[in-house]
ZAZA-210676 format. One line per field, with one value per residue (C-alpha): residue in one letter; x, y, z. Coordinates in Angstrom, 3 decimals, decimal comma. Layout:
N
code	c(A:...)
px	c(X:...)
py	c(Y:...)
pz	c(Z:...)
//
This chain:
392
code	c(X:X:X:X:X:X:X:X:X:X:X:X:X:X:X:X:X:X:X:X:X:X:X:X:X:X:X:X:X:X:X:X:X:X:X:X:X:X:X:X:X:X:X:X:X:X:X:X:X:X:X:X:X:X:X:X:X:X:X:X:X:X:X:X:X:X:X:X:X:X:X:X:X:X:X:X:X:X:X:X:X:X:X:X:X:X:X:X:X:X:X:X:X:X:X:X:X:X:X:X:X:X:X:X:X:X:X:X:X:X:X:X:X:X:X:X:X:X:X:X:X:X:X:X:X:X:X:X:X:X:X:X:X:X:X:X:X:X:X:X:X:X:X:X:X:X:X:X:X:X:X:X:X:X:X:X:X:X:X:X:X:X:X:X:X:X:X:X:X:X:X:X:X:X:X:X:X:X:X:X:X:X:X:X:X:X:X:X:X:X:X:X:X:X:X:X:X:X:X:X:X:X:X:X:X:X:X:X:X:X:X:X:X:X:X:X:X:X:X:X:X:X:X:X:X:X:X:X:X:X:X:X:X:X:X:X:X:X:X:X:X:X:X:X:X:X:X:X:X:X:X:X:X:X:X:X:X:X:X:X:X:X:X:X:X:X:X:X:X:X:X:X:X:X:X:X:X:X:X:X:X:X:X:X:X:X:X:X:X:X:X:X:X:X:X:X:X:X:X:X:X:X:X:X:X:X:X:X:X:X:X:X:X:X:X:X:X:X:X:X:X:X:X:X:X:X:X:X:X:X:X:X:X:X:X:X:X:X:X:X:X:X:X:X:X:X:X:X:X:X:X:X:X:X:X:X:X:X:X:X:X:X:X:X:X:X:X:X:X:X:X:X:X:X:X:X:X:X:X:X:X:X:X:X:X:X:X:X:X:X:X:X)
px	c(-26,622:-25,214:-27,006:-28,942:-27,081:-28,625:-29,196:-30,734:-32,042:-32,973:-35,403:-36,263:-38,862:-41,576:-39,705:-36,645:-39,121:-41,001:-37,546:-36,769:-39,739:-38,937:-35,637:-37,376:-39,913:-37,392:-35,039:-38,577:-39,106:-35,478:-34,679:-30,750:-31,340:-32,840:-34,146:-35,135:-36,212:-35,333:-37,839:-36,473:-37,191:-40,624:-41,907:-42,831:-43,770:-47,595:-46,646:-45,637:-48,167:-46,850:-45,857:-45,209:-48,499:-47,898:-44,943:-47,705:-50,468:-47,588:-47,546:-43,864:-42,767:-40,650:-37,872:-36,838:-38,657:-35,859:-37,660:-36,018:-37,074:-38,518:-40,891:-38,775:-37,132:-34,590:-30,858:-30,082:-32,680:-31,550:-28,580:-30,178:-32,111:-29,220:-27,845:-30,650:-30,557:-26,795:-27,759:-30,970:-29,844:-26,363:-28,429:-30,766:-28,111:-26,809:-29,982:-30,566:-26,666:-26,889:-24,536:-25,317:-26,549:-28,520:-29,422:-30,548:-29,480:-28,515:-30,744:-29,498:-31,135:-29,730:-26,029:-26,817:-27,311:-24,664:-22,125:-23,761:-23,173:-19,489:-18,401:-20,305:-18,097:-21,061:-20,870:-22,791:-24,084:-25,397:-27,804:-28,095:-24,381:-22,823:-25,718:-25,454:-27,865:-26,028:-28,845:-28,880:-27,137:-28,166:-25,153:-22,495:-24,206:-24,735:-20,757:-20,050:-22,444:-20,289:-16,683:-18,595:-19,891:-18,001:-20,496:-22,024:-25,411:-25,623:-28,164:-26,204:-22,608:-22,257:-22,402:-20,487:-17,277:-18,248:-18,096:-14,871:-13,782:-14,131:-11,412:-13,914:-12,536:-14,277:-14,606:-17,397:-19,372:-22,223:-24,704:-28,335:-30,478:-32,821:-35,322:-37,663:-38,667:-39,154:-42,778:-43,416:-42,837:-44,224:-46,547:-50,457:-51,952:-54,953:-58,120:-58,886:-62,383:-60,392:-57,885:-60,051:-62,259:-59,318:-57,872:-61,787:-61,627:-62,268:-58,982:-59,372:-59,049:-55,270:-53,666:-50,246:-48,610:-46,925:-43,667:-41,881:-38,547:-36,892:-33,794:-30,878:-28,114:-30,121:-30,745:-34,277:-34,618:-36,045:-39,397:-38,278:-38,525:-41,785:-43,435:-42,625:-43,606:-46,797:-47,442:-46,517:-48,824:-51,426:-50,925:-50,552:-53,311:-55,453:-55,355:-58,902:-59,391:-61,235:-59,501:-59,803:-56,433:-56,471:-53,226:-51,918:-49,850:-47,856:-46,108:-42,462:-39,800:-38,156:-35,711:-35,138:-37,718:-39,916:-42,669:-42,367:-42,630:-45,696:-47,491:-47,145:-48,670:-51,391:-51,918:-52,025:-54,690:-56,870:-57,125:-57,071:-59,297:-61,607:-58,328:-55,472:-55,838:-53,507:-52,151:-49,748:-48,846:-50,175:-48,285:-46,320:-49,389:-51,368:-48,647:-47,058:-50,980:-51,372:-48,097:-49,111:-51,698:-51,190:-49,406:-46,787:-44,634:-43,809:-41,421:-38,097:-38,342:-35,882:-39,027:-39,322:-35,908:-35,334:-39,129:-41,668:-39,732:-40,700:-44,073:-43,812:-44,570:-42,653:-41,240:-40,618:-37,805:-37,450:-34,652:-31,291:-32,084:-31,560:-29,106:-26,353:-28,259:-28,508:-31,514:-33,203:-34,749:-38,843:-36,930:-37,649:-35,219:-36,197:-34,988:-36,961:-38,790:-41,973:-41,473:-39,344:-41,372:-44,682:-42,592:-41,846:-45,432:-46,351:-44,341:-45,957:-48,826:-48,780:-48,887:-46,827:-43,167:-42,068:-42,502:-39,229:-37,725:-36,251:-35,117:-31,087:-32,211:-32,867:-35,137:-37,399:-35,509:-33,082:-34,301:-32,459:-29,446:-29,219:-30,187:-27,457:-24,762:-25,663:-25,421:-22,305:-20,015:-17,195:-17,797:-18,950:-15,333:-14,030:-16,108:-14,857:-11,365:-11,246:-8,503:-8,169:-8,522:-6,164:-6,688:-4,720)
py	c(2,561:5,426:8,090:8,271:9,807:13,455:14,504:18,074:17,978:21,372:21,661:24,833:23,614:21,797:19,849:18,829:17,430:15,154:13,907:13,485:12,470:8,552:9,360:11,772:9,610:5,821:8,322:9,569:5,496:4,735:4,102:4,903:8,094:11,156:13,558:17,379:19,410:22,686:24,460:27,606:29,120:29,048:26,961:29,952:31,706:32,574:33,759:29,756:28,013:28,109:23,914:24,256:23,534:20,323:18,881:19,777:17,847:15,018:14,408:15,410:17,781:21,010:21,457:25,334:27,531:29,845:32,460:34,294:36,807:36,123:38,952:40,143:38,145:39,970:38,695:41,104:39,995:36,607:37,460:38,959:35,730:33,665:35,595:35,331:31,513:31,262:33,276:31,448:28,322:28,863:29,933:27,043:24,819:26,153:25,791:22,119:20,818:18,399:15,317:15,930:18,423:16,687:18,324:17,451:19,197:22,734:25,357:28,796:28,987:25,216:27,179:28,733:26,123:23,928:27,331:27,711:23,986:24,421:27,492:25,567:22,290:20,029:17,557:17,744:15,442:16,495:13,841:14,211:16,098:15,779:16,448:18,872:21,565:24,046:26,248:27,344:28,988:25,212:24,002:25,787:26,208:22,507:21,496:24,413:21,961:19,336:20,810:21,800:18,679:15,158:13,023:12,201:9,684:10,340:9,055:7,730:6,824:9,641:12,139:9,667:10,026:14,161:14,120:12,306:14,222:17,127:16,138:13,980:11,028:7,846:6,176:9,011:8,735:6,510:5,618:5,615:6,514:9,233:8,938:10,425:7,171:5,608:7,058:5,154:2,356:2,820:5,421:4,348:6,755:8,475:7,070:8,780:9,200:11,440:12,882:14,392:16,057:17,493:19,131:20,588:19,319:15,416:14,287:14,611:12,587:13,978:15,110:17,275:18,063:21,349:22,692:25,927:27,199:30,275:29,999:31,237:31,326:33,432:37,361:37,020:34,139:32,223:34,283:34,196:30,105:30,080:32,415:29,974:27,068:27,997:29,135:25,827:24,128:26,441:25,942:22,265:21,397:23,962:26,161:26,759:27,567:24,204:20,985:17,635:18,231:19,080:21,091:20,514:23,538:23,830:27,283:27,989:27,977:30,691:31,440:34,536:35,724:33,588:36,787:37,132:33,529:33,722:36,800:35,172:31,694:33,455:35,326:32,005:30,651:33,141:33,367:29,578:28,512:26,139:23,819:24,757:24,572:25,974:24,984:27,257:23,301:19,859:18,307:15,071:12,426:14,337:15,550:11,658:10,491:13,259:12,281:8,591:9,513:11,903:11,241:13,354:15,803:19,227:21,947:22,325:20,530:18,032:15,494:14,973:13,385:11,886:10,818:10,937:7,566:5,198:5,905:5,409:8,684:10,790:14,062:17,209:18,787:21,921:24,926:24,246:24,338:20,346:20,373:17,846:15,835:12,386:11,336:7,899:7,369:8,864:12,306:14,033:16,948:20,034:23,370:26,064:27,000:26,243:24,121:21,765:22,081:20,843:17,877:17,024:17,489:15,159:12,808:12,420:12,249:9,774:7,059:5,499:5,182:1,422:-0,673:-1,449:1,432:2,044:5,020:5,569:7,351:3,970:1,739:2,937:1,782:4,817:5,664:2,180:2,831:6,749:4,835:2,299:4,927:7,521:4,143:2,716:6,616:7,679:9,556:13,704:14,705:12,163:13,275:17,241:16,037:16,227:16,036:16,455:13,456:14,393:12,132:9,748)
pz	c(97,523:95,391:94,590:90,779:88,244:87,951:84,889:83,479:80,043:78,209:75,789:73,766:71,001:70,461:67,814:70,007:73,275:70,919:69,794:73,181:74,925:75,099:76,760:79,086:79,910:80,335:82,623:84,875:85,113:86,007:90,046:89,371:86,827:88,037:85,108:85,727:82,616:81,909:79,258:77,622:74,130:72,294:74,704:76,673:74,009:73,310:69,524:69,061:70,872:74,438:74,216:77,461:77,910:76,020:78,398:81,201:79,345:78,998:83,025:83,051:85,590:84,450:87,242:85,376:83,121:81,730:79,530:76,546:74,705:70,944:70,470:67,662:64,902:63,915:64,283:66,906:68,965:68,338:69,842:72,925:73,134:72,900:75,870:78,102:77,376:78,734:81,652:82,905:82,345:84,218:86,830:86,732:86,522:90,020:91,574:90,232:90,532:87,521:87,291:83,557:81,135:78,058:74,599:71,694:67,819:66,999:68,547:69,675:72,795:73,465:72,525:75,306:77,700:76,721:76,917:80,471:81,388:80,039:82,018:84,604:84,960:83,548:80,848:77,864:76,624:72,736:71,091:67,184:66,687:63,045:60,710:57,897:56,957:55,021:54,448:58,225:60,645:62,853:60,973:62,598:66,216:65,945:65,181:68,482:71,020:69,513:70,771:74,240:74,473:76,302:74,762:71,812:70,739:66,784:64,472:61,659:60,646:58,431:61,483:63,673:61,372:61,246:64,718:65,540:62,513:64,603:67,035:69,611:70,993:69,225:71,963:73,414:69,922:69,819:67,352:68,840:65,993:66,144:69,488:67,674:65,715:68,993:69,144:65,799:68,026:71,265:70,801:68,990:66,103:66,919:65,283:62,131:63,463:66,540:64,291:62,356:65,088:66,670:63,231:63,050:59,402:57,828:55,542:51,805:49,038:48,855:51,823:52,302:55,670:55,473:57,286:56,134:58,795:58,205:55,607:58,109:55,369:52,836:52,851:52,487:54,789:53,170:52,101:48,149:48,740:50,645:48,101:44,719:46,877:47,692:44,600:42,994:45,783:44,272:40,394:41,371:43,479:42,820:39,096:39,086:43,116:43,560:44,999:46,795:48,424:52,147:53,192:56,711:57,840:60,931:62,393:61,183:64,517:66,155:64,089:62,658:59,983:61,788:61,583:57,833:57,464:59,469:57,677:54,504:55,626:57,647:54,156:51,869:54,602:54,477:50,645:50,658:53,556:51,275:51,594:53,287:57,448:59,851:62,933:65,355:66,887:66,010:69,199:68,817:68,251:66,266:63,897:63,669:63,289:60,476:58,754:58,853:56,743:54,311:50,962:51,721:53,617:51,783:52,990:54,395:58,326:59,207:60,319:56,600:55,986:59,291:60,343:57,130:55,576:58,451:57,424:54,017:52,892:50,471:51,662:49,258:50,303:49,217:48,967:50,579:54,252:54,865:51,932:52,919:55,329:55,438:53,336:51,973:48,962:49,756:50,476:46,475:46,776:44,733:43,751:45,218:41,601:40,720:38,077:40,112:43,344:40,699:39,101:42,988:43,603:40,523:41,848:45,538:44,477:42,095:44,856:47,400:47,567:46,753:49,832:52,210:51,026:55,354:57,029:57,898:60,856:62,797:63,846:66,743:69,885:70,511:74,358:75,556:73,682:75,278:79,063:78,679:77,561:79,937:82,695:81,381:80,868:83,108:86,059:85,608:86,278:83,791:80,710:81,472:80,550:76,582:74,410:70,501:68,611:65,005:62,648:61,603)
//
């Protein structure tokens, strides 16, 4: 009997291992797969939660903790971070002798781990490769995983033809879906009854769940944005101070302005406490059991386009950060002023979307898919040899 394919999957956010739970989980389960996670990033970060504490909760055993530094959130320190990823997880990866190296999206720190794996002689494999987000710096880390990458499990067509587009062989790009819709799936909602005593706070009559990243391509990153939007949230929902709506806010990533971002939210909470209710984390069933009941999903996080429309839900997007991606018809893109962040508003709140409106991200059984592939791909040594597909 040979022995199970080995493969080390990375994970920097607390974002990216709910996305990647399901396949985490199947490849824990499988007798001929053997799965060791490497955390890195703000999951070992205290200012962001510590989710580390999450994956622990989850039953799933962490084979590296690679810590980075993201005390500061300045670019430079970025950079330093991004450093410190390459070099912990090269040297995790020579500790743990992977068959495979798995990642999902466009991450610095996971730049770092898939430039370690590289130099390393590991295959990469790079789940969600292709997508567009001109607004952030994601964009163009996310098309580097691609070229260091020997295999590739997109979400949609769109990024499929991006990635072969790139030079990748077609015959190593697969569409999977998104694996984060597989919780939608397999995964029960809390009872409201237990939602709402873990949020400390009973739903309202209208109920918004909040997301605001750091703007990577802008000077101000993104703080200009975050400032008209919450004052259109405020204007909107409540002119007069009083409201029925209950606002749902969750802490920005680890990008950089991350701090700003956070000063300024920690600022509109205070100042708005009768209403608006922060949370450093929700955790993957408690934010999908929030979203699956609120009327909609305001900000600028990617869970809005590629998540919020399996629920039904509509999702203001607003700004440029997700501005090319791959949206369906709940996603109400806005400019980041207040008047068209309110008309969004209007909009969401008005009622439902029209029923059987779908999501292009898939349909909720992605982890199979990413099993079989990983199963059915030539050897380690195979996938390292790459050559440039030109178009024809």
């Amino acid at each position: 009997m040979s022995a199970p394919l080995h493969v080390a999957v990375v994970t920097g956010s607390r974002a990216e291992y709910g996305l990647l739970y399901w396949p985490i989980v199947d490849m824990l389960a499988a007798e001929d797969l053997k799965m060791s996670l490497v955390v890195t990033g703000s999951h070992l970060s205290r200012r962001h939660g510590h989710t580390v504490d999450a994956i622990r909760a989850d039953g799933v055993p962490i084979a590296e903790e690679v810590p980075i530094d993201l005390h500061a959130d300045d670019r430079s320190s970025t950079v330093r971070a991004l450093a410190q990823a390459t070099e912990g997880c090269g040297a995790a990866f020579e500790r743990l002798r992977p068959d495979l190296v798995m990642v999902l999206g466009d991450r610095f720190e996971i730049l770092g781990a898939v430039q370690a794996a590289s130099l390393s002689g590991i295959p990469v494999v790079h789940v969600g490769g292709g997508d567009v987000t001109a607004g952030a710096f994601d964009d163009s880390i996310r098309h580097a995983i691609t070229k260091l990458s020997h295999l590739h499990l997109v979400t949609n067509e769109e990024s499929a033809a991006r990635v072969r587009q790139l030079g990748e062989s077609p015959e190593r790009v697969h569409v999977v879906g998104n694996p984060g819709l597989d919780h939608i799936e397999r995964r029960e909602r809390m009872p409201l009854a237990e939602l709402e005593a873990s949020l400390g706070v009973p739903l309202g009559p209208r109920n918004l769940l909040f997301t605001f990243h750091p703007v990577t391509m802008e000077r101000d990153l993104g703080r200009g944005q975050l400032e008209r939007l919450l004052e259109a949230l405020v204007t909107e929902l409540a002119p007069a101070g009083e409201t029925d709506a209950r606002l749902f806010v969750t802490g920005a990533n680890a990008d950089p302005g991350f701090a700003a971002i956070g000063a300024a939210l920690d600022r509109f909470v205070a100042a708005n406490a009768r209403w608006v209710h922060a949370y450093p984390s929700l955790g993957q069933a408690r934010y999908l059991s929030l979203m699956d009941r609120v009327d909609a999903v305001v900000g600028n996080s990617s869970s809005g386009l590629t998540e919020a429309p399996s629920f039904g839900v509509w999702s203001v997007d607003v700004g440029n950060r997700q501005a090319g991606r791959l949206a369906g018809e709940t996603v109400l893109h806005c400019e980041s002023d207040v008047p068209s962040i309110r008309e969004a508003l209007q909009v969401a709140l008005a009622g439902p979307p029209p029923a059987g409106l779908g999501n292009p991200y898939g349909d909720g059984h992605t982890s199979p898919r990413i099993l079989r592939i990983l199963r059915d791909a030539p050897a380690p040594h195979e996938l390292l040899q790459k050559h440039f597909q030109d178009l024809p």
